[in-house]
C-alpha positions in Angstrom: 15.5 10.6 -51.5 18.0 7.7 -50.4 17.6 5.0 -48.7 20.1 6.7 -46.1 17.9 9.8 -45.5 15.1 7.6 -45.1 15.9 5.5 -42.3 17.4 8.6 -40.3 13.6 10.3 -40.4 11.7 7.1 -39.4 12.8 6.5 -35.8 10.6 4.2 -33.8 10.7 2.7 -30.5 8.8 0.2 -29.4 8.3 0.7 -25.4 8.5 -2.7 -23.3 5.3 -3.9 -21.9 4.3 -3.1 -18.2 4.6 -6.1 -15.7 1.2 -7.3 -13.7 1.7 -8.6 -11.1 -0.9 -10.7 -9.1 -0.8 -11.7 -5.6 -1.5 -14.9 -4.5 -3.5 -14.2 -1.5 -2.6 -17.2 0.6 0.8 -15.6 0.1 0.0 -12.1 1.1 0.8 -11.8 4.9 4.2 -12.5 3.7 4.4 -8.7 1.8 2.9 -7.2 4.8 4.9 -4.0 6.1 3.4 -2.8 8.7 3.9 -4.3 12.3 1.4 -6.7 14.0 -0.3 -6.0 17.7 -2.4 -8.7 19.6 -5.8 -6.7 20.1 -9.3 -8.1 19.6 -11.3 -7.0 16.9 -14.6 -5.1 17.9 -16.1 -7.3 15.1 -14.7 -10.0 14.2 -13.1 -10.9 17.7 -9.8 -11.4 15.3 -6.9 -10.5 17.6 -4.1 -10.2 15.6 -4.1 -5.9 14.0 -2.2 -4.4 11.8 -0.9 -0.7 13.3 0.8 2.4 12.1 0.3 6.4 13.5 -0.1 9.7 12.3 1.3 12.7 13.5 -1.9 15.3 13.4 -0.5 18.6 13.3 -3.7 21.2 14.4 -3.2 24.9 14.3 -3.1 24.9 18.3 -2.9 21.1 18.7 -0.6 18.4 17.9 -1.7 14.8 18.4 -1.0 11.4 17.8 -3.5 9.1 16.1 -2.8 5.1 16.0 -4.4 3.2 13.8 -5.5 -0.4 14.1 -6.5 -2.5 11.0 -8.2 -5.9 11.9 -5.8 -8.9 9.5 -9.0 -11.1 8.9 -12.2 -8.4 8.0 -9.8 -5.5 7.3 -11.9 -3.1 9.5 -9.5 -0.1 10.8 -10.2 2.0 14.0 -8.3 5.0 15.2 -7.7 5.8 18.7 -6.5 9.7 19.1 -3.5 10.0 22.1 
């Protein structure tokens, strides 16, 4: 077997290394996407939440349901509408 053949059936690829990233958390606020509400935590008493809503889609009922997640203790309530 030549050299030639050889090379032609040993093919391998070396695959890059995945990235890690690590957040620093004093920096964190600053990837936030979701918008910002002043309402006071039940308990912490933080009032700044984070909030987003769902569209609940029932059979026979379709609902709304916010979401509030407290910035400082992370605790998430729901409130249906």
């Amino acid at each position: 077997m030549e050299d030639k053949e050889l090379n032609k059936k040993i093919n391998i690829q070396l695959a890059k290394a995945a990235e890690i990233v690590v957040i620093d958390q004093s920096k964190e606020a600053l990837l936030r996407q979701l918008p910002t509400i002043h309402i006071v935590c039940e308990i912490c008493g933080n009032t700044q939440s984070e909030t987003w809503t769902v569209e609940a889609a029932d059979e026979t009922i379709h609902s709304t349901i916010t979401f509030f997640r407290c910035t400082k203790c992370k605790t998430t309530r729901r409130e249906s509408g």
